[in-house]
C-alpha positions as CSV (number, residue, x, y, z in Angstrom):
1,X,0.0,0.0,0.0
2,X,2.7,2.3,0.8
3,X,4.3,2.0,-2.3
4,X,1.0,2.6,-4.3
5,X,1.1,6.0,-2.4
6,X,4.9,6.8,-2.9
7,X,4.2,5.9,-6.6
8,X,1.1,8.3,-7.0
9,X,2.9,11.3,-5.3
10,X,6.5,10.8,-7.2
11,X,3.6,10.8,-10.7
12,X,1.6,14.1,-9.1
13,X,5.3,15.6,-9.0
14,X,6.4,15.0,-12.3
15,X,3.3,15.7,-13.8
16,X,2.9,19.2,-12.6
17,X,6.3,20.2,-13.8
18,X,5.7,18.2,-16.9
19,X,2.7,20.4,-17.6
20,X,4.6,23.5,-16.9
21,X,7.2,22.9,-19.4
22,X,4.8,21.6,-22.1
23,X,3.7,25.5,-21.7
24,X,6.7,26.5,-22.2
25,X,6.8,28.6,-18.4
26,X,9.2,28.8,-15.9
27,X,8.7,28.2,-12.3
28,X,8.4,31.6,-11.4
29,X,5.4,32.5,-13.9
30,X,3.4,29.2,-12.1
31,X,4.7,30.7,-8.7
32,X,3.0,33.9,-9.0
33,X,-0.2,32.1,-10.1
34,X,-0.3,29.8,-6.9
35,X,0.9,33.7,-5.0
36,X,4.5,31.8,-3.6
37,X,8.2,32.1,-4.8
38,X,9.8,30.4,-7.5
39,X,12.3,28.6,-4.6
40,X,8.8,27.6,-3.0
41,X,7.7,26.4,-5.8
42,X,10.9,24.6,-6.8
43,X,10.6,22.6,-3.9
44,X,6.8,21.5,-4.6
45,X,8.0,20.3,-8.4
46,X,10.8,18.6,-6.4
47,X,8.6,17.0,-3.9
48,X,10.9,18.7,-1.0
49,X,6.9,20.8,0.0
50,X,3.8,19.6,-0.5
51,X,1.0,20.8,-2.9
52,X,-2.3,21.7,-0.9
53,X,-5.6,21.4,-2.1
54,X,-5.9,24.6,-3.1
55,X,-2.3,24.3,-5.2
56,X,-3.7,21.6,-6.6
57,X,-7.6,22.9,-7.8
58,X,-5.7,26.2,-9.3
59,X,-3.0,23.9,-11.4
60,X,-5.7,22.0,-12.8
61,X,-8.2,24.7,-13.6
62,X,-4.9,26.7,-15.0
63,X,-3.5,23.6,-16.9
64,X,-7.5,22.7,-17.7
65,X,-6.9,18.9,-16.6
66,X,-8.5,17.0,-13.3
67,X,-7.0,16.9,-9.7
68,X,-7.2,13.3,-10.6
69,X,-4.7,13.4,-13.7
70,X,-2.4,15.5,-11.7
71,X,-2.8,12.6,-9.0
72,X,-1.9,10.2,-10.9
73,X,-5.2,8.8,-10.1
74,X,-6.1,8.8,-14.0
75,X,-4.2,9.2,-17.3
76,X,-7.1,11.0,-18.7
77,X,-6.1,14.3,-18.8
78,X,-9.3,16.2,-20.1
79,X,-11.2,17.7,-17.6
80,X,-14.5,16.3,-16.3
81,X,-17.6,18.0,-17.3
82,X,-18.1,21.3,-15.0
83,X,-20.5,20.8,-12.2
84,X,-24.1,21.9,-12.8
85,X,-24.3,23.2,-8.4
86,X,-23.7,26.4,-7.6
C-alpha cells in the first residue's frame, strides 16, 4: 500500500512540472499564479513541499486537466464535465 502512495505522489510531482514545461513557463510564472516564490515552488515540483488542495484545484483549472490526472489517479487528462451546483 505504501508503495502505491509513494508511486502516485512521485507521478503528481512529475506531472505538474511536466505540464509547466509543455507550456513553455518557468517556475516563477506558475509561482505567481499559486501567490508563492519560484524557490517555494521549486521545492513542490521537487517534492521537497507539498502541494495543498488549493495548489492543486488552481494547477488543474490553470493547466485545464482534473485533480485526478495530476494525482496520478487517471491518465485521462481532459477535464470532467463542470458541475451543474452552484
Amino acid at each position: 500500500m505504501a508503495y502505491g502512495i509513494i508511486a502516485l505522489v512521485m507521478t503528481m510531482y512529475l506531472r505538474i512540472r511536466d505540464l509547466r514545461e509543455d507550456a513553455d513557463l518557468t517556475q516563477k510564472q506558475i509561482a505567481e499564479l499559486l501567490n508563492t516564490n519560484q524557490s517555494n515552488y521549486s521545492k513542490t515540483e521537487r517534492g521537497l513541499k507539498a502541494l495543498s488542495l488549493e495548489e492543486a484545484v488552481k494547477l488543474a483549472q490553470f493547466y485545464e486537466t482534473s485533480v485526478d490526472y495530476l494525482l496520478g489517479l487517471t491518465d485521462q487528462r481532459e477535464p470532467y464535465p463542470k458541475s451543474r451546483r452552484k
